[in-house]
N, C-alpha and C positions, 0 to 999 in steps of 0.2 A: 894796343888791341888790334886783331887782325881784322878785316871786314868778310877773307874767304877762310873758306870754301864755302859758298853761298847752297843752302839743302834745302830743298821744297817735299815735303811728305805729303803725299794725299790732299795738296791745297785744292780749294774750290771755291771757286769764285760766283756767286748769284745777285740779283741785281732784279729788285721788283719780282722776286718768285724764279724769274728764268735762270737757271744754272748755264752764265758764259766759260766757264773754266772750269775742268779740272775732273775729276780728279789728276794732281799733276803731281808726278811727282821726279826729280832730279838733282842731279851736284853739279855745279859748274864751280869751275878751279880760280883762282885770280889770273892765270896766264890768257895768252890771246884775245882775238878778236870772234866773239861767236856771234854767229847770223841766225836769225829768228826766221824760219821761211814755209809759208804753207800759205792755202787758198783763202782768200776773202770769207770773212768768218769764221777761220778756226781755230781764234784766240791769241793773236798773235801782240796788239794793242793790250787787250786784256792784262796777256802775262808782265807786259813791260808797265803798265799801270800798277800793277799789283807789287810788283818789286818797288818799286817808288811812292808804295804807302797809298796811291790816289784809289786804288779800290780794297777793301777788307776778306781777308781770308776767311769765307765761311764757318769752312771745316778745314782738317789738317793743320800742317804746320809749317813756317817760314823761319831757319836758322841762318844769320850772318853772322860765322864766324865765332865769334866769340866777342859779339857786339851787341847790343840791347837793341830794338828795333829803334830809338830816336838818335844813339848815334849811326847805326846803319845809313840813317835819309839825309842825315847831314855831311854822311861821307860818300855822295852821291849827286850827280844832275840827271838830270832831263832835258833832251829836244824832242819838241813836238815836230809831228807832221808840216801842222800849219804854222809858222813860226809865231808865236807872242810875242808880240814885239809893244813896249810901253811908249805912251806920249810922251816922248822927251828925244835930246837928240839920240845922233848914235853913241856917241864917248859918256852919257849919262846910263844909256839904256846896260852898258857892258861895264858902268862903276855901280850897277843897283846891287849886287849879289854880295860885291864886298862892304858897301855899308850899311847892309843889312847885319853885319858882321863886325860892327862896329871899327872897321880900319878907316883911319883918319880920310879923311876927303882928299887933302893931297898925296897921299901914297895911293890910294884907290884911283885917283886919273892918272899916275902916272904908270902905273900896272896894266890900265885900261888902255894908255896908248900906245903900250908895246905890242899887245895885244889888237889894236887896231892896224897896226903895220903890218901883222902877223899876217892877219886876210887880208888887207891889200884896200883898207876902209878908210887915206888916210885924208885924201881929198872930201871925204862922205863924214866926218867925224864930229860936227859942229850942224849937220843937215839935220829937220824931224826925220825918227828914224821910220817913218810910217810912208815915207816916200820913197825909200830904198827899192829897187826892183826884185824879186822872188830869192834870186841866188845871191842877193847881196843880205838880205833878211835871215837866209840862214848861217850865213858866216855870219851875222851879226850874233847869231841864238849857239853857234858854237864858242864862238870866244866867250860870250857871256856864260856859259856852260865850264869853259875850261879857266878860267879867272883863278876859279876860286883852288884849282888842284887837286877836284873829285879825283878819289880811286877808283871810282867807278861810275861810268858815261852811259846812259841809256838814250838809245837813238829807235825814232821811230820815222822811219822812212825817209830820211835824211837829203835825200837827193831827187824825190817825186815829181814831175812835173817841170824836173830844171832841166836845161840843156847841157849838150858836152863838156863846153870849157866850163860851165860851175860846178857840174858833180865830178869831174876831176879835181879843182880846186877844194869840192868838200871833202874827198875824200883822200886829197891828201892830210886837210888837217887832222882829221880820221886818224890815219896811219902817223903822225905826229902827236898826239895824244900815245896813242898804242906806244909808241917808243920810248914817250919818258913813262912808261909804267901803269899809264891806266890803263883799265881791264874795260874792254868795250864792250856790250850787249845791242844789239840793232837789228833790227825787224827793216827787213828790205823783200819789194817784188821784183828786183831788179837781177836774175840769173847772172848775167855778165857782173855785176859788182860782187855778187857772191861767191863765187870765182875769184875773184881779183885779191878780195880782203879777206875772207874766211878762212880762220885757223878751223873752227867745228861749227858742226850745224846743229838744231833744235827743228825737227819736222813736225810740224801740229796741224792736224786733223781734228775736227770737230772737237775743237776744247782741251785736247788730249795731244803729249809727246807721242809719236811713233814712230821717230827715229830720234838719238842723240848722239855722234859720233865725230870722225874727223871728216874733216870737210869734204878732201878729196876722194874717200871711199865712198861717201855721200855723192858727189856727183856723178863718179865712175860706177857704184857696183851699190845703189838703195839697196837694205833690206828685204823691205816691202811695196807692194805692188801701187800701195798710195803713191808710195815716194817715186817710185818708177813712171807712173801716169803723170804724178805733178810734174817730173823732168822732160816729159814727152811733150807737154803742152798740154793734156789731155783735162776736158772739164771734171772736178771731183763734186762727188754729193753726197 
């Protein structure tokens, strides 16, 4: 069963009466890396919630492929902004996804500590993982993410608030996921990383796409004037 072409018809997303999203409607393909990018509040969490099942589609409709929407979520991750990270160590915190998945204990740490070498977590691996510092918390939340072999990675601001060498380090494992074949979705404020990683972009303006295209015509030549002020720096309202 395929998980794309992922097709949103007229979704819309409300929440205690307030309409955060939508009408939205779009195809995204299973190739590349697309970048989610617009100004603070114009649904940009929202939409990546909404793919990952955590907020309910109103109105319209939500097609994955030729998949029923509960194997959709389980042929998917999630990283948050803020990493979640559980009380346990680190090597327990990144075996929890696959034995939720019933793989035996010892195949599940030994997966987990390939996967802690990956990031670089190997000395940190037996530590509680709640003491880990900011950029090691999200390498912890990517491996734990990519365990399991999602086809599909959603990232919400992935590198926020970290410094140089960690959001290079995240974003290589980024572009390492992307390689062995998963299809990335990632809401980033970070211009220079969108640039860097962006096969296409999703432009949302109050709740709504108002651009969806290839990256670099996106940064060189926006459509519309939103898109043009948001490249400018310019405040949108």
């Amino acid at each position: 069963m395929e998980l794309f072409p992922l097709t949103l018809d007229k979704a819309v997303v409300r929440v205690k009466g307030s309409q955060l999203l939508g009408p939205v409607s779009c195809r995204i393909s299973s190739e590349g890396l697309s970048v989610i990018m617009g100004p603070n509040g114009s649904g940009k969490t929202t939409f990546l919630r909404l793919l990952h099942g955590l907020e309910r589609c109103r109105e319209g409709e939500i097609e994955w492929g030729d998949m029923g929407r509960r194997e959709a979520m389980r042929s998917q991750s999630y990283v948050f902004q803020s990493p979640i990270i559980l009380r346990r160590s680190v090597r327990d915190n990144i075996v929890y996804p696959l034995r939720l998945r019933n793989v035996a204990r010892a195949k599940a740490e030994r997966e987990a500590e390939k996967w802690i070498r990956e990031v670089g977590l190997e000395e940190r691996m037996h530590l509680d993982a709640r003491n880990l510092s900011g950029g090691e918390k999200q390498k912890l939340s990517l491996a734990r993410a990519l365990i399991t072999e999602p086809r599909l990675l959603i990232l919400d601001e992935p590198s926020a608030n970290l410094d140089g060498a960690s959001t290079r380090d995240i974003e290589r494992l980024i572009l390492l996921a992307k390689d062995k074949g998963c299809k990335i979705i990632m809401a980033t404020h970070d211009f220079g990383q969108a640039r860097r990683l962006a096969d296409d972009v999703l432009f949302f303006h109050h709740g709504t796409i108002l651009e969806q295209g290839n990256a670099q015509a996106f940064f060189e030549q926006p459509r519309t004037l939103e898109g043009r002020a948001f490249l400018r720096g310019d405040i949108l309202i």
